[in-house]
N, C-alpha and C positions, 0 to 999 in steps of 0.2 A: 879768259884772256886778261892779263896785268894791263892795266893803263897805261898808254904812253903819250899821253892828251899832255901838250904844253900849256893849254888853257882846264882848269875845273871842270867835270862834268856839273849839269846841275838837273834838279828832278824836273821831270817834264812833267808840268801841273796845269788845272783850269781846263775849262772846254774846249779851249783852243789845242793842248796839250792831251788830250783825249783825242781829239780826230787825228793829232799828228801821229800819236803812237797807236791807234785802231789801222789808221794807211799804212804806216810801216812796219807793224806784224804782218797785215795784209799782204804786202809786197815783197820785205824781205823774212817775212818768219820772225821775225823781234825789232826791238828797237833798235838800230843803230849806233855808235857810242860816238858818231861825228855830230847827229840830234841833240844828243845831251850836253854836247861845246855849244852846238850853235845855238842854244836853249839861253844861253845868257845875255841872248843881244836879238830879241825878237822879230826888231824890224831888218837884222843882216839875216835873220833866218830868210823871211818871207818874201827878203827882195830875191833871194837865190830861187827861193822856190818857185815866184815868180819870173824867172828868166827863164828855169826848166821848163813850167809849163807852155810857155811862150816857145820856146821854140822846138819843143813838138811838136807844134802846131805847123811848123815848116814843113812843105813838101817836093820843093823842088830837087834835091839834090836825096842820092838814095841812102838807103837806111842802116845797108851793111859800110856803105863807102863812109857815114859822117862816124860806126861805131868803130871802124879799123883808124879813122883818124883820133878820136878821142882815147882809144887807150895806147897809139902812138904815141900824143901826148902825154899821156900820164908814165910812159914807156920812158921817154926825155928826161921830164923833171922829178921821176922817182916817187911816183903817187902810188903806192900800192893798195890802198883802197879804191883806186877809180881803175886799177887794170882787173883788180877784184870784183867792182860791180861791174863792167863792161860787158865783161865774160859770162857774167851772173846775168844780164838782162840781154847780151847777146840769145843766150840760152831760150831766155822766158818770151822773147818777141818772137822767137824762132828766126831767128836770123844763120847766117852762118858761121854754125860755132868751133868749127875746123878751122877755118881761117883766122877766128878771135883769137882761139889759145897758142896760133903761131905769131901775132902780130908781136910780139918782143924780139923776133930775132927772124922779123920777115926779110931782110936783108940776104940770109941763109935757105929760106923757105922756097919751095918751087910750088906753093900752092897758090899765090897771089897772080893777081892777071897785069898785064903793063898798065894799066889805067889805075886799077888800085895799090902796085907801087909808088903811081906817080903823086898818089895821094894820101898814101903813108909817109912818102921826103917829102912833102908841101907840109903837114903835118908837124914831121921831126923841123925842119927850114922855118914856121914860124915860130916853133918853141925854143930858138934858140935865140939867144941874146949878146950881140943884136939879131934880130931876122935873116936868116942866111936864103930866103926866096926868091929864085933869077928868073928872068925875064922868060930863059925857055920851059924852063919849067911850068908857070904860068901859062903861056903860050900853049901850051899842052894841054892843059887842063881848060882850059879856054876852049879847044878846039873840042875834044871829050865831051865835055860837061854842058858847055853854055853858059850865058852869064849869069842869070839866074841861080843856076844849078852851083856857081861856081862862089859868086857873092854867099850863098848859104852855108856853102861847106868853109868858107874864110870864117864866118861869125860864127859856126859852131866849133870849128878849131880854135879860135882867141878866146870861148866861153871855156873848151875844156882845158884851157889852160886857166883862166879865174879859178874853177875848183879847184881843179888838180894844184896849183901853188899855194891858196887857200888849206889845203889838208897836210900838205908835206910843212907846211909854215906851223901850223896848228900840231903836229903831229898826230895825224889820226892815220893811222893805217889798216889793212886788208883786215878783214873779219870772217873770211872764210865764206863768203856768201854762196861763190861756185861751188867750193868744197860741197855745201849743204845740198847741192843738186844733185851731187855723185859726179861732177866732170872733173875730166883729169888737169893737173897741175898744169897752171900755164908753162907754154915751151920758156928755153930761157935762154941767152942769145951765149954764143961760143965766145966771142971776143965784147969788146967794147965798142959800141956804134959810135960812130960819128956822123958828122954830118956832110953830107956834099955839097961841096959849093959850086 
């Protein structure tokens, strides 16, 4: 794959850089080439890494619901490396990866349930700018969810937008990570989504 990194890769060196790329062979089969950008500014590596692992650690809100919102997200602001790992770790968690590879054009799709539409538009409604999320909508997801459940899936939506703008700004894009599982090509949406207000 040609680089298309707007920042330098740089070598991922030192002990510290051994356990990064020992984890991410481990995880994805190789290094990743958004690693080698964020290599050159150590402590924006380690604060992301530390917000990832921080909020795995969240359990209130459910596992398929937060990954259909984050490649929602990345679906918005045109992250194709985070629709590509989504789908990739949707896979590896065992989540449900019929629904991952529809989420680009779930709009279209009859496989989603009303609760995880309503949380695919809360999804698309914060990642828009400004925020286009109404009151009923909320209101819904409120009644669904709970508050707990509901606080969780706001803060992992505004995080997968940190990345996901982070990578499309950086230019890092898809790397084939589902490809490498054997699943097939995410769906791809027929027209141009918008959002509902």
């Amino acid at each position: 794959m040609a680089s298309t990194t707007r920042v330098p890769k740089a070598e991922i060196t030192g002990l510290y850089g051994a356990v990064v790329k020992k984890f991410s062979k481990r995880m994805f089969g190789k290094v990743p080439e958004s690693l080698e950008v964020a290599w050159n500014h150590k402590q924006v590596l380690k604060f992301s890494f530390g917000l990832g692992q921080k909020s795995r650690k969240w359990n209130e809100c459910d596992e398929n619901l937060k990954s259909f919102a984050h490649m929602a997200v990345a679906s918005v602001v045109g992250c194709s490396f985070c629709l590509d790992l989504g789908y990739f770790m949707a896979h590896n968690q065992s989540l449900d990866e019929v629904k991952a590879r529809e989420v680009p054009r779930w709009r279209e799709s009859e496989v989603f349930t009303p609760l995880e539409r309503d949380v695919l538009q809360y999804a698309e409604a914060m990642s828009q700018t400004p925020p286009t999320v109404t009151d009923e909508l909320s209101a819904r997801l409120l009644q669904a969810l709970g508050t707990p459940a509901l606080l969780e899936l706001t803060a992992f939506i505004a995080l997968a937008n940190f990345y996901s703008r982070n990578n499309v700004a950086l230019g890092i894009e898809a790397e084939g990570l589902a490809a490498s599982c054997g699943l097939k090509p995410l769906a791809q949406p027929s027209g141009k989504v918008t959002s509902a207000r």
